[in-house]
Legacy VTK file of the C-alpha trace (Angstrom):
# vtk DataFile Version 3.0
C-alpha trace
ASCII
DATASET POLYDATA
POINTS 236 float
4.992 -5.472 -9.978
1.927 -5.483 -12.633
-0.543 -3.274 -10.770
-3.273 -4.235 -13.396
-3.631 -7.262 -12.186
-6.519 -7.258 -9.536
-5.932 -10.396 -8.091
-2.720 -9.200 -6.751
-4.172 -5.652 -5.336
-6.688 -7.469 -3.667
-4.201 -9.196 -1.665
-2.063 -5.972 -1.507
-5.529 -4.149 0.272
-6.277 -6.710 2.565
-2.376 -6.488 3.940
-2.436 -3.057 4.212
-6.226 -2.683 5.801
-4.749 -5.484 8.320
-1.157 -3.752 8.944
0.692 -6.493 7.654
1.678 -5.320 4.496
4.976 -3.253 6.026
8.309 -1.365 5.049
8.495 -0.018 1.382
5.291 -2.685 0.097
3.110 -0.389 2.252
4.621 3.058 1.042
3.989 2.119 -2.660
0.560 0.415 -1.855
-0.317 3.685 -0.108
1.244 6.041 -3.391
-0.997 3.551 -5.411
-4.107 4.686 -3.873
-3.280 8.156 -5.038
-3.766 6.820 -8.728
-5.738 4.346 -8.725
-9.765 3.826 -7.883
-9.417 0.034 -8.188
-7.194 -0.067 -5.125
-9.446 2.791 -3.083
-12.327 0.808 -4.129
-10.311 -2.317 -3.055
-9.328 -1.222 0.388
-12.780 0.229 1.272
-14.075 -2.545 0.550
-11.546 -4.482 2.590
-12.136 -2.597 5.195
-16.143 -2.811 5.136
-15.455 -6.067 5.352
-12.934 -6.588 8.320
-15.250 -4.104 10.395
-18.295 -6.244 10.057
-16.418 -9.217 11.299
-17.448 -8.297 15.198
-21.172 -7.560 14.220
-21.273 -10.938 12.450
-19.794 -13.187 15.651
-23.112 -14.376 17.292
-23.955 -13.787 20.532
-24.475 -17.115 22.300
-24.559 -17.502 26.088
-23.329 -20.380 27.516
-24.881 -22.364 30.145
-24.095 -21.360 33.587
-22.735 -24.635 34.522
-20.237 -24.669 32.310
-19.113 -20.896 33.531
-19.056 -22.953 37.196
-16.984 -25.463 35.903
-14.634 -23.449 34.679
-14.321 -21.193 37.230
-13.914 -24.152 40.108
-11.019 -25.402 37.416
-9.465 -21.568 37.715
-9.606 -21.557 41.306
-7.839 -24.960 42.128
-5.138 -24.209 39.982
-4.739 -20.766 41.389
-4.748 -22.008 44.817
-1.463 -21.899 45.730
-0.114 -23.049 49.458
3.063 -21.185 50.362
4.951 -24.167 51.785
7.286 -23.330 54.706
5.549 -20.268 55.521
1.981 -21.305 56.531
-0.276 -19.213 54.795
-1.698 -19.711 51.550
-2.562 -17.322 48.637
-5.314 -17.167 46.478
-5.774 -15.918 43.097
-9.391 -15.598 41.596
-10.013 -14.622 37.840
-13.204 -14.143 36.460
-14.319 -16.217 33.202
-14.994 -12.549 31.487
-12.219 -13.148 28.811
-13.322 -16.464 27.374
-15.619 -15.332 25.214
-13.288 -12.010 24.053
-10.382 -14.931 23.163
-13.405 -16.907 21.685
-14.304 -14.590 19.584
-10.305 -13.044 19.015
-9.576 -16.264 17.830
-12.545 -16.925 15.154
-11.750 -13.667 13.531
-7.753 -14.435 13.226
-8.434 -18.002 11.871
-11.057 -15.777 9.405
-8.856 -13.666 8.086
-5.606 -16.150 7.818
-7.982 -17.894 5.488
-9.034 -15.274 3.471
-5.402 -14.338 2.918
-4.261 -18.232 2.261
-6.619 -17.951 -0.233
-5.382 -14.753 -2.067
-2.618 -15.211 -4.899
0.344 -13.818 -4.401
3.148 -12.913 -6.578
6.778 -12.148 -5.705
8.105 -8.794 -5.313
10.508 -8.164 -8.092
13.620 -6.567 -6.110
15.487 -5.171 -9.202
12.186 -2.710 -9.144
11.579 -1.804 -5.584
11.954 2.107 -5.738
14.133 4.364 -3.696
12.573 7.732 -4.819
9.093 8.681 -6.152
6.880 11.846 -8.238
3.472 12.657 -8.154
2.869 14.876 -11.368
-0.624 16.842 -10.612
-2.690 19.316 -12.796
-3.648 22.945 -11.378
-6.538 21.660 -9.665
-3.843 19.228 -7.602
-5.316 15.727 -9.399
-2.856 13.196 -9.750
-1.864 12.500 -13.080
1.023 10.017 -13.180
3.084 8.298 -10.861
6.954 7.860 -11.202
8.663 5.680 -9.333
12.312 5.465 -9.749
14.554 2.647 -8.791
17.999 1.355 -10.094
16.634 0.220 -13.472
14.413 2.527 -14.433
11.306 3.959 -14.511
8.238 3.364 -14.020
5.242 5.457 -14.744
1.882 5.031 -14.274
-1.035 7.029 -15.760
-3.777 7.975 -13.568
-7.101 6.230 -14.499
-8.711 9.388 -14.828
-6.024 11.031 -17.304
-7.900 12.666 -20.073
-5.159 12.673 -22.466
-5.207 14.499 -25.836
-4.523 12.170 -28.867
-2.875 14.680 -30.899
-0.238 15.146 -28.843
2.062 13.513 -26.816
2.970 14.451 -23.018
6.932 14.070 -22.336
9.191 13.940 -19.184
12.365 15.954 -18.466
14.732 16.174 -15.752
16.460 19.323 -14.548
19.273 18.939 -13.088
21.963 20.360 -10.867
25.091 20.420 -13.620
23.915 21.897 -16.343
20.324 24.493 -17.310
19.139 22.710 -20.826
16.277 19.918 -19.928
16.820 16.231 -20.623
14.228 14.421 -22.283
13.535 11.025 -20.080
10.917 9.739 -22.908
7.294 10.066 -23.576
4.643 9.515 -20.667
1.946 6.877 -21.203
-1.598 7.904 -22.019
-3.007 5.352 -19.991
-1.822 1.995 -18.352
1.758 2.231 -17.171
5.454 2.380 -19.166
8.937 1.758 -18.403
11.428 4.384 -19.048
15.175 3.764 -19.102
17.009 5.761 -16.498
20.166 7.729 -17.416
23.141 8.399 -15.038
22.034 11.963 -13.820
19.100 10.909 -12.658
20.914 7.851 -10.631
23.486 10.571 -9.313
21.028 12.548 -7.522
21.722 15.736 -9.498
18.154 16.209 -10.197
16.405 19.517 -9.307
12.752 19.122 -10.576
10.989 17.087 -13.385
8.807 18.227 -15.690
6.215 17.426 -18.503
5.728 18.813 -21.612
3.337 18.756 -24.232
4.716 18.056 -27.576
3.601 16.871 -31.435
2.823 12.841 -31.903
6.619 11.736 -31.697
7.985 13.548 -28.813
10.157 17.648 -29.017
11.493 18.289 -32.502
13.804 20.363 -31.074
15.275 18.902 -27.751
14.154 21.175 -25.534
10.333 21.266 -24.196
8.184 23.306 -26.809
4.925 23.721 -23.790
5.651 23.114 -20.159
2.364 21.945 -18.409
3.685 20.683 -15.326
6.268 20.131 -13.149
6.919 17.402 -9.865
9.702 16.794 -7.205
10.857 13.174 -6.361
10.616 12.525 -2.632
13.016 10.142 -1.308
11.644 6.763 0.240
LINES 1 237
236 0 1 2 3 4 5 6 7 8 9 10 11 12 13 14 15 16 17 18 19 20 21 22 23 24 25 26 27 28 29 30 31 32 33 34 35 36 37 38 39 40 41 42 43 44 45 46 47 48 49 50 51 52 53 54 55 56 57 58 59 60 61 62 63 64 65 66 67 68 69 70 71 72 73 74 75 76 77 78 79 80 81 82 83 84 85 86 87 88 89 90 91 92 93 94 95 96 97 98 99 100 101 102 103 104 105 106 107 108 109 110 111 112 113 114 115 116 117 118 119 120 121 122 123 124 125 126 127 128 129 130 131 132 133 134 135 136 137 138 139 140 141 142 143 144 145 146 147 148 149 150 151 152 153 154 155 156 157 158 159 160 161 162 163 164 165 166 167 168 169 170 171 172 173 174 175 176 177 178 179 180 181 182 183 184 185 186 187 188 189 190 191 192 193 194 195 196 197 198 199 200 201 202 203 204 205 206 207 208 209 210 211 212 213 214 215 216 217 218 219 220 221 222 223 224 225 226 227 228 229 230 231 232 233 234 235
């Protein structure tokens, strides 16, 4: 799913602010704003929004006559005669909720509007993720974002990365079955990259992951020359 595209977390914000957006959508929307300001700044704004929606319904009394009318139609349909045993049984509401349904029902037709007019675009299932890493720096920022699913994966660079240009930052695994570190490829700088996924990593042998830094071009030995970091994947 192209998480550039604003469009798209628009509509991803105002599912999630609304609780519609459910299952594993709503865990990656919510690992998203981790990473990204353009989705905080979406969903705050969102939610703003949504908020004002019951300061903005105007207040408008209706004419005591019609509450009368309304009421007498209540009250004859809520009359009810208990035939065969005499007595009859009355049921009296009070008009109190119209104007709470009134008002319910403005905001829902509102907001099934606003999300109408949204684009969408379809979840791509060969890349819905089982597991996921949050790589942060000493002061607990998040850096990237891994998620891992069948096919590969999928790494996205914070927005507020300041990466070095003379080097280049790659990604190991650790795993269970052997102690040398497997190179998994180089980590973006910025903007997001796909990395192909080898069979350890699918097996579930994996112990930690880590990030190196390394010259322009990735190790020159195989093995991480300068680890900065390191990250567990969480299971979804």
């Amino acid at each position: 799913m192209n998480y550039d595209n604003h469009n798209l977390i628009d509509h991803l914000a105002a599912e999630y602010v609304l609780g519609t957006l459910k299952g594993p959508a709503r865990k990656r929307f919510a690992r998203l704003l981790m990473t990204s300001d353009y989705a905080r700044h979406a969903t705050n704004q969102w939610e703003q929004h949504l908020n004002a929606l019951g300061t903005q319904l105007p207040h408008d009394a209706p004419n005591p006559q019609v509450w009368q009318k309304i009421q007498a139609r209540i009250n004859n349909t809520q009359n009810v005669t208990a035939i065969g045993h005499g007595k009859s049984v009355t049921k009296t509401s009070t008009p109190w909720f119209w104007p709470t349904i009134s008002a319910a029902s403005l905001a829902a037709c509102v907001l099934l509007t606003i999300l109408v007019m949204l684009p969408s675009e379809p979840v791509d299932q060969r890349f819905v993720s089982d597991q996921f890493a949050l790589v942060k720096d000493q002061q607990q920022q998040p850096l990237w974002l891994i998620d891992a699913t069948d096919n590969a994966l999928l790494v996205k660079a914070n927005e507020q990365l300041k990466a070095r240009q003379d080097k280049d930052y790659e990604l190991w695994m650790i795993v269970k079955t052997q102690e040398a570190p497997i190179s998994l490829g180089l980590l973006p700088k910025s903007g997001q990259a796909s990395l192909p996924i080898p069979k350890d990593f699918a097996d579930g042998n994996i112990n930690l992951l880590a990030v190196s830094l390394e010259p322009l071009g990735g190790s020159p030995t195989g093995t991480p020359t300068e680890v900065l970091y390191t990250a567990e994947l969480v299971d979804i």
